[in-house]
DSSP file (Angstrom, degrees, kcal/mol; ACC not computed):
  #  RESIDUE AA STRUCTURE BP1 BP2  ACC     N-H-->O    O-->H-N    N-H-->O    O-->H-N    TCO  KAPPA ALPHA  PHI   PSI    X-CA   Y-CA   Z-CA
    1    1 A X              0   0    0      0, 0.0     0, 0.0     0, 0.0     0, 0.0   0.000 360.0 360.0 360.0 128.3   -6.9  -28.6  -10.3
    2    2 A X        -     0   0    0      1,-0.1     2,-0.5     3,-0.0     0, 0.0  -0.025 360.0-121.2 -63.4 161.8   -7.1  -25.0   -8.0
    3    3 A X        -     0   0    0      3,-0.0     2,-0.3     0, 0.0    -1,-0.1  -0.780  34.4 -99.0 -99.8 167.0  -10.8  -24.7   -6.6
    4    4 A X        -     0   0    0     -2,-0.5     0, 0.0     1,-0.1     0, 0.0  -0.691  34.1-109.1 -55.8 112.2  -12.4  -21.8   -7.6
    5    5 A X        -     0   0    0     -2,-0.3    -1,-0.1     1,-0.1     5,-0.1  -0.036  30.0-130.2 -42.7 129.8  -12.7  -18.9   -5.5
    6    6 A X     >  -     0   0    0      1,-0.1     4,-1.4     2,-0.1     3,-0.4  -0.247  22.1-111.8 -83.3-171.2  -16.1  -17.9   -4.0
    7    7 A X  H  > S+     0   0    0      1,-0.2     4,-2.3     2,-0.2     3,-0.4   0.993 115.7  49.3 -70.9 -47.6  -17.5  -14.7   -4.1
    8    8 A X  H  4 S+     0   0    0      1,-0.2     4,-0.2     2,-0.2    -1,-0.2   0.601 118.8  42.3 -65.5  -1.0  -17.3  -13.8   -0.4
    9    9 A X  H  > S+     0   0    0     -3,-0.4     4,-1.1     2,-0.1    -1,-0.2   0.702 114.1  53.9 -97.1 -17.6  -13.5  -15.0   -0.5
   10   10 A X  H  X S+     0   0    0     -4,-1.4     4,-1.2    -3,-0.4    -2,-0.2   0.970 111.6  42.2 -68.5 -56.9  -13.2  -13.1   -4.0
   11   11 A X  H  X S+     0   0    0     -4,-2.3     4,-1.0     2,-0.2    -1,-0.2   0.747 110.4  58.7 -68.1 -34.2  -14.6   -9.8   -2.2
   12   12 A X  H >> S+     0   0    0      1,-0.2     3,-4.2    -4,-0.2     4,-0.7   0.853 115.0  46.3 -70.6 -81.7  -11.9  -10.3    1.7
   13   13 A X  H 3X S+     0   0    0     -4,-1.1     4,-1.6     1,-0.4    -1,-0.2   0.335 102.2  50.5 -87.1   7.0   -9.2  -10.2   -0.8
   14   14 A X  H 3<>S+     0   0    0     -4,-1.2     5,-2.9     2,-0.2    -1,-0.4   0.716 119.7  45.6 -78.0 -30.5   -9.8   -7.6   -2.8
   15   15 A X  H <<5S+     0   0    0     -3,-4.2     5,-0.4    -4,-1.0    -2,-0.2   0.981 112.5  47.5 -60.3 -61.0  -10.2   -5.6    0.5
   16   16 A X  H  <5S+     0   0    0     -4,-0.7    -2,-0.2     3,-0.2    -3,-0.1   0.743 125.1  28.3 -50.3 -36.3   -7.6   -6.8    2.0
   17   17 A X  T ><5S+     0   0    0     -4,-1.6     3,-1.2    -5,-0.2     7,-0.2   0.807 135.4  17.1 -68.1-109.4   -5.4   -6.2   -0.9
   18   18 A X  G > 5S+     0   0    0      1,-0.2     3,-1.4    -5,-0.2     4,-0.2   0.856 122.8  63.4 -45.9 -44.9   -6.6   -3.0   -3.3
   19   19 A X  G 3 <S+     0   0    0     -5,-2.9    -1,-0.2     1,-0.3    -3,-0.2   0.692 113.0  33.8 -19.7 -38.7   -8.9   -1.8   -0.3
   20   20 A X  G X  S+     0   0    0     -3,-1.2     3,-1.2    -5,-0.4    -1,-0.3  -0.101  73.9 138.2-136.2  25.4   -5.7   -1.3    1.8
   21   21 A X  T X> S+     0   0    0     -3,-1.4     4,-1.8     1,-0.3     3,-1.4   0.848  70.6  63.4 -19.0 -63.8   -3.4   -0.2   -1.0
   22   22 A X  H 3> S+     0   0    0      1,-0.3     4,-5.4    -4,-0.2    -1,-0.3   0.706  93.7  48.3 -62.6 -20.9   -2.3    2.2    1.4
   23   23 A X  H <> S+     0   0    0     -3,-1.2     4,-0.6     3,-0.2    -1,-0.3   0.742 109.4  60.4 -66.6 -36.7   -0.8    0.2    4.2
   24   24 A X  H <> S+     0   0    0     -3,-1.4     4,-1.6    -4,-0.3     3,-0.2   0.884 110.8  46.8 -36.5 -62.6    1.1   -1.7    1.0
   25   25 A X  H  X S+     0   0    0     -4,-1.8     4,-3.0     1,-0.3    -2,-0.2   0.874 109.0  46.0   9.5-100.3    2.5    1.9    0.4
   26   26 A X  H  < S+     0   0    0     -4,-5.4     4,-0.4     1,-0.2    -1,-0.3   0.667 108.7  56.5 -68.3 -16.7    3.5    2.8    3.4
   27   27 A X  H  X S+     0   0    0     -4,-0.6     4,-0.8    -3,-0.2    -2,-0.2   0.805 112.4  43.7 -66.2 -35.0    5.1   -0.4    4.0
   28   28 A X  H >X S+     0   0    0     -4,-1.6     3,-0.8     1,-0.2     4,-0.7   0.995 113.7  46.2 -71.3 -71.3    7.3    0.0    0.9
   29   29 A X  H 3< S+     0   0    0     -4,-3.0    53,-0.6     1,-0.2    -1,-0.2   0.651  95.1  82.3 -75.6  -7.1    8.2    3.6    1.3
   30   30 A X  H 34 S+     0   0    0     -4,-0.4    -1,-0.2    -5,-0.2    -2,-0.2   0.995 105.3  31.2 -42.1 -73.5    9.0    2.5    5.2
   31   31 A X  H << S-     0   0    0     -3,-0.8     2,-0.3    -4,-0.8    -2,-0.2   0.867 133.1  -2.3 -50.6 -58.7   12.6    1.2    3.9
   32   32 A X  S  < S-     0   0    0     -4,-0.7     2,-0.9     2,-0.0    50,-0.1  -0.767  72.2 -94.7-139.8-159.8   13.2    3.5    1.1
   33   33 A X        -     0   0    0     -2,-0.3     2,-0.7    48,-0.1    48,-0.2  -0.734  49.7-153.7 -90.4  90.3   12.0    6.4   -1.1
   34   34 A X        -     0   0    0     -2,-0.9    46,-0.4     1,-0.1    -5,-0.1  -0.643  25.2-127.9-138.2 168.5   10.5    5.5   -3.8
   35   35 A X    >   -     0   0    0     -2,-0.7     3,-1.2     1,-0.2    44,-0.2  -0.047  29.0-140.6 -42.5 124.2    9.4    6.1   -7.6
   36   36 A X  T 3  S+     0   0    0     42,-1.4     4,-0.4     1,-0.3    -1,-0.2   0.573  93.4  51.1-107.8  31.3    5.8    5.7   -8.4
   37   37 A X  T 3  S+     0   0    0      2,-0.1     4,-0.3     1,-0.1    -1,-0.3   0.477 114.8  46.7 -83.0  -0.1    5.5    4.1  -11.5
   38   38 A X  S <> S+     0   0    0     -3,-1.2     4,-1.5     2,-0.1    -1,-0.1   0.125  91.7  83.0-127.5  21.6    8.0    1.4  -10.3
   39   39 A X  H  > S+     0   0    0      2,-0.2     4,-1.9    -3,-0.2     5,-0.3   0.928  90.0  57.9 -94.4 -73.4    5.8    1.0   -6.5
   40   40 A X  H  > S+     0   0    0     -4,-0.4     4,-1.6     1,-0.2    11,-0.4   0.637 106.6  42.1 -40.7 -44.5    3.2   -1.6   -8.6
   41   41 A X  H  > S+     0   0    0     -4,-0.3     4,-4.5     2,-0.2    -1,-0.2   0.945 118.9  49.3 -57.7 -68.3    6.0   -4.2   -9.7
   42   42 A X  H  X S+     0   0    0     -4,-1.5     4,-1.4     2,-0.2    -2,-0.2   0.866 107.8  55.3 -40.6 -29.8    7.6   -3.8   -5.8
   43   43 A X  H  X>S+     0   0    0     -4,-1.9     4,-6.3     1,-0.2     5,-1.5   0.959 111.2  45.2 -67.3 -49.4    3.9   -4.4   -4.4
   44   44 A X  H  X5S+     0   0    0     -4,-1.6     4,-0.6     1,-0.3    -1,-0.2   0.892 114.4  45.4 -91.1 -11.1    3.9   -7.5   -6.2
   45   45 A X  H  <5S+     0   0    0     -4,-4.5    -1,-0.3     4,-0.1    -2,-0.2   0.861 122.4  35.3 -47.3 -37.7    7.2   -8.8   -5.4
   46   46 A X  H  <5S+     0   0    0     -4,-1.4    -2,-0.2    -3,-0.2    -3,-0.2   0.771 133.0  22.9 -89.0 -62.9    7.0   -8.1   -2.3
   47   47 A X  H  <5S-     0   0    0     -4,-6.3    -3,-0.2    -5,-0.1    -2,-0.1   0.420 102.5-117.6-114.6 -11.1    3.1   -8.8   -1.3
   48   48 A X  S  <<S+     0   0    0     -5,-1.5     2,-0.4    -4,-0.6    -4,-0.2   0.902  82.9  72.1  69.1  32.2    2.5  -11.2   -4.2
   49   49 A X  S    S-     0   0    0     -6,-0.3     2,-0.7    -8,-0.1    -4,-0.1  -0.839  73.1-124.3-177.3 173.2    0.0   -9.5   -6.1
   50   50 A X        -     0   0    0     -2,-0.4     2,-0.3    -6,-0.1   -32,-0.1  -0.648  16.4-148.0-105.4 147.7    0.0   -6.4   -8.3
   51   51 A X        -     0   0    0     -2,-0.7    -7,-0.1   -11,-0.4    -8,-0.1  -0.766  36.1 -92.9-109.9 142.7   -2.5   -2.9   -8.1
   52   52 A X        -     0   0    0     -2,-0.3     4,-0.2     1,-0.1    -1,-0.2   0.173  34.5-129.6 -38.8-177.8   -3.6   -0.9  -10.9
   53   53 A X  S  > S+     0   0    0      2,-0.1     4,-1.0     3,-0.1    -1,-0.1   0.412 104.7  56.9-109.2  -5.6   -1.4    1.8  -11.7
   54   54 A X  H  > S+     0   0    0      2,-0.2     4,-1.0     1,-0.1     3,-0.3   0.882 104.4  52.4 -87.5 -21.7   -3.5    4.2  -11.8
   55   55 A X  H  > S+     0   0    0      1,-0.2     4,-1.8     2,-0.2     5,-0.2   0.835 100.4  63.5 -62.9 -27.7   -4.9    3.6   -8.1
   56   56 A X  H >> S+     0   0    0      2,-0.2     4,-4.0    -4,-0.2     3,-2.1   0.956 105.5  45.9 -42.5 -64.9   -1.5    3.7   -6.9
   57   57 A X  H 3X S+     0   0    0     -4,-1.0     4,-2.7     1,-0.4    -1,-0.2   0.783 118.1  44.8 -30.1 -55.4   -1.5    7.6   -8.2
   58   58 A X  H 3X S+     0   0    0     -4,-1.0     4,-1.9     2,-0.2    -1,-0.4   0.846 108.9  49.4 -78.2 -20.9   -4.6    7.9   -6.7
   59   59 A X  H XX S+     0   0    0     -3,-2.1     4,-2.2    -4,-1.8     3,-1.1   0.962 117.3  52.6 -85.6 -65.0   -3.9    6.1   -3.1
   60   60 A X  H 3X S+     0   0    0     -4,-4.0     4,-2.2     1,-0.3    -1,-0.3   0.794 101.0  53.0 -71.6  -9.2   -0.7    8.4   -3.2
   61   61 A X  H 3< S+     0   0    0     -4,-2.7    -1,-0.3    -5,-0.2    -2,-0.2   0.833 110.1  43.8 -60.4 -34.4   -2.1   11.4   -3.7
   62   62 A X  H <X S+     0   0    0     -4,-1.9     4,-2.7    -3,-1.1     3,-0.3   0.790 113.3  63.5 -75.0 -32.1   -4.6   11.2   -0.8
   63   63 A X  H  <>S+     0   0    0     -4,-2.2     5,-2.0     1,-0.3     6,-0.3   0.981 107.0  38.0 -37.7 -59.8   -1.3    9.8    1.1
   64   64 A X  T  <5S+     0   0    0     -4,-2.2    -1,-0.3    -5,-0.4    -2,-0.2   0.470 110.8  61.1 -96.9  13.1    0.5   12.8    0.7
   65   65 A X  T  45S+     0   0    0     -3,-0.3    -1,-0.2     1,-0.2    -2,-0.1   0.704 109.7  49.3 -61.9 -21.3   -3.1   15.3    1.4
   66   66 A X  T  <5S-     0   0    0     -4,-2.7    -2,-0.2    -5,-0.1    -1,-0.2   0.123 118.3-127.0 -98.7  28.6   -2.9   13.5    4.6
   67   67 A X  T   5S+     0   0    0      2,-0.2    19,-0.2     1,-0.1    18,-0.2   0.725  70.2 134.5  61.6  59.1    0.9   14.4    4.9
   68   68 A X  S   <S+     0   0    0     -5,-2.0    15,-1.0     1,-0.3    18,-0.5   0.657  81.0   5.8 -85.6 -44.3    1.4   10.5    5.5
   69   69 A X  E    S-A   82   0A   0     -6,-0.3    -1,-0.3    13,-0.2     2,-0.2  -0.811  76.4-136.1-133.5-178.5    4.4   10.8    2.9
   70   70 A X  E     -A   81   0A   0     11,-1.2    11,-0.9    -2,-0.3     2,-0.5  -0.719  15.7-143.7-119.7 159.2    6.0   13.9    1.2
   71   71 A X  E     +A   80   0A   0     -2,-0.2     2,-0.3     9,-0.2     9,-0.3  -0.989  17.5 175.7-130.8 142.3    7.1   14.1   -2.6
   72   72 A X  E     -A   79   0A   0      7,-2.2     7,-1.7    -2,-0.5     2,-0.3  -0.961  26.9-121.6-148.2 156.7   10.1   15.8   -4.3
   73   73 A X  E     -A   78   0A   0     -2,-0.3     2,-0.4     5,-0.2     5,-0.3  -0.598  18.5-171.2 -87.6 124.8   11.3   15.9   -7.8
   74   74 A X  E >   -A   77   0A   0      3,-3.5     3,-0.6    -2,-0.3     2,-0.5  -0.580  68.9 -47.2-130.1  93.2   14.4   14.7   -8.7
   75   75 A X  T 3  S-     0   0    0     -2,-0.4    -2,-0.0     1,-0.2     0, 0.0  -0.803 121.8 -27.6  74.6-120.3   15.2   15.5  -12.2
   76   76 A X  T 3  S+     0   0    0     -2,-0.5    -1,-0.2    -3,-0.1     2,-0.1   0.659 122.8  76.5 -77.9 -24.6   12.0   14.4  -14.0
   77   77 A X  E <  S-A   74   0A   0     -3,-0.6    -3,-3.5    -4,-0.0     2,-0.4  -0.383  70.7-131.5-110.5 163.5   10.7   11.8  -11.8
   78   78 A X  E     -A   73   0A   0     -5,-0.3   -42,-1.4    -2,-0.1     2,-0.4  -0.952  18.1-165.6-121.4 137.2    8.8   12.1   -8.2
   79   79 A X  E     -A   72   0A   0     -7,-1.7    -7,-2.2    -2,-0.4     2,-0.2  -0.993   6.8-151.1-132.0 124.2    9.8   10.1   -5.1
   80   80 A X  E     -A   71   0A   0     -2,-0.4     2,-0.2   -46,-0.4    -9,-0.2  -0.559   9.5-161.2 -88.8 145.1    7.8    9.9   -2.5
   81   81 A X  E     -A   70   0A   0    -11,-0.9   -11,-1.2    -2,-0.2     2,-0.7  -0.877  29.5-108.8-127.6 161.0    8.7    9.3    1.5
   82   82 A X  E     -A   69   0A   0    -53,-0.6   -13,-0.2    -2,-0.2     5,-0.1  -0.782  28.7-155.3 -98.6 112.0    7.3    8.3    4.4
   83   83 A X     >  -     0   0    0    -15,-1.0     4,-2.4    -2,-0.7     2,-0.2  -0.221  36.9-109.7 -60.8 150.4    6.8   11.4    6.8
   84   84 A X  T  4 S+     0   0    0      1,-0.2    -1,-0.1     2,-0.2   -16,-0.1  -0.064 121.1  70.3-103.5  49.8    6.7   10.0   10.4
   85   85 A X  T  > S+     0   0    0    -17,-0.2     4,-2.3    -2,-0.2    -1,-0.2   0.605 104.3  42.0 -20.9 -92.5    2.9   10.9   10.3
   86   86 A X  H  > S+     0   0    0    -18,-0.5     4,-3.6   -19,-0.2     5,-0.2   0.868 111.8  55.3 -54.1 -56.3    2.7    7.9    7.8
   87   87 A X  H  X S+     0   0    0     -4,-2.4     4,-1.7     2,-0.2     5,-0.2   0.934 112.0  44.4 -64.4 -41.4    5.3    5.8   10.1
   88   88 A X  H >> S+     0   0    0      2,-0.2     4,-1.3     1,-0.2     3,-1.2   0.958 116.6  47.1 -34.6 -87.2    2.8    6.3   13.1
   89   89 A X  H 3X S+     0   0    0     -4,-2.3     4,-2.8     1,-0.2    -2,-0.2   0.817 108.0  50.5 -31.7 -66.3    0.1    5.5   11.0
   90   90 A X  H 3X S+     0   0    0     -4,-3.6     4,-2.1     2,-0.2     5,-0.2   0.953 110.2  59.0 -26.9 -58.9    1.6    2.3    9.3
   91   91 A X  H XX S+     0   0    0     -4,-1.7     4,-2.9    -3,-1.2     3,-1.8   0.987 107.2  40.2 -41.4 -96.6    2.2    1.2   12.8
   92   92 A X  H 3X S+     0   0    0     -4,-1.3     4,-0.7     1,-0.2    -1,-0.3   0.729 110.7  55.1 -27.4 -47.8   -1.1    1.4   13.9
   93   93 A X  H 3X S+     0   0    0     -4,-2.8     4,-2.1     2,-0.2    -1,-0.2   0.813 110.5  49.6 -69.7 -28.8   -2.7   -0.1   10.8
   94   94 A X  H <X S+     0   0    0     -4,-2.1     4,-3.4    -3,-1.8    -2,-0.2   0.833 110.6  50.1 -90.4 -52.2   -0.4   -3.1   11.2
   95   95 A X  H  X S+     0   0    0     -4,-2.9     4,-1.8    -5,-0.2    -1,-0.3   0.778 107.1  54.4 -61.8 -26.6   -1.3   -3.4   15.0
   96   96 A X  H  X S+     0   0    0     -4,-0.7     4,-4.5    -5,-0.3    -2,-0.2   0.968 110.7  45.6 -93.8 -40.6   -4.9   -3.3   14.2
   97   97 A X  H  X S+     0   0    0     -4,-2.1     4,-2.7     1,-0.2     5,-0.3   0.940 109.4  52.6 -23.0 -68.3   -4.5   -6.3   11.7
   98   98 A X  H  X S+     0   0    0     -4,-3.4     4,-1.0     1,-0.2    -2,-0.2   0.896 112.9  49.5 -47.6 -68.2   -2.6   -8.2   13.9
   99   99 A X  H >X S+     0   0    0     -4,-1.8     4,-1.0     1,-0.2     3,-0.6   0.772 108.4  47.9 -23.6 -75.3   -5.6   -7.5   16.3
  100  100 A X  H >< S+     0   0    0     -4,-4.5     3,-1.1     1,-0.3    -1,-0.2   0.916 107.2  56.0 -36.5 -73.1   -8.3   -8.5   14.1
  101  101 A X  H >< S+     0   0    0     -4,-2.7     3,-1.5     1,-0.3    -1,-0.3   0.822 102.4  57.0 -42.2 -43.5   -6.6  -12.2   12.9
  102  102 A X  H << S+     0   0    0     -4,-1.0    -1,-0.3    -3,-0.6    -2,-0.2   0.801 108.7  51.8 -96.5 -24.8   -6.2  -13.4   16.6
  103  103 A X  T <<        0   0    0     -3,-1.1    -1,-0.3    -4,-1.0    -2,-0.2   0.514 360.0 360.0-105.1  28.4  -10.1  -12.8   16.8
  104  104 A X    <         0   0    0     -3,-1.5    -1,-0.3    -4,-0.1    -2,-0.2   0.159 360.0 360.0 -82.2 360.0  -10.9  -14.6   14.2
């Protein structure tokens, strides 16, 4: 039988995870362009666990105020990239992680 999570382990991954949506993001759109209704299914293939869909909306919209990615239309649908702004950025977020875990 799984234990039960506690609350302060409940609360790291919900940071770590939804908290940091964006880093998810930008790691996906690193590789290719992509649609964002279909970004929530990738996250949790990929990262093993799945985001609202509407936060996605909202995490990319602040993405692309901060001209971390770009959007264009292609017929009906919007695709998002990562502007190399965003790859910088990624970079960095990734490094600071890395950081963090070895001083734990």
């Amino acid at each position: 039988m799984a234990e039960e999570k506690t609350s302060p382990v409940r609360r790291l991954e919900r940071t770590l995870t939804q908290g940091n949506l964006w880093l998810y993001v930008l790691s996906l759109l690193k590789k290719n362009n992509e649609y964002a209704y279909t970004m929530q299914d990738k996250i949790e293939k990929k990262f093993g666990w799945k985001p609202g869909l509407i936060l996605n909306y909202v995490v990319l919209y602040r993405l692309e105020n901060e001209r971390l990615i770009t959007s264009k239309f292609e017929g009906r649908r919007k695709y998002y990239a990562l502007t190399g702004k965003g790859r910088k950025t990624l970079k960095e977020g990734k490094k600071l992680i890395a950081q963090t875990g070895k001083k734990l």
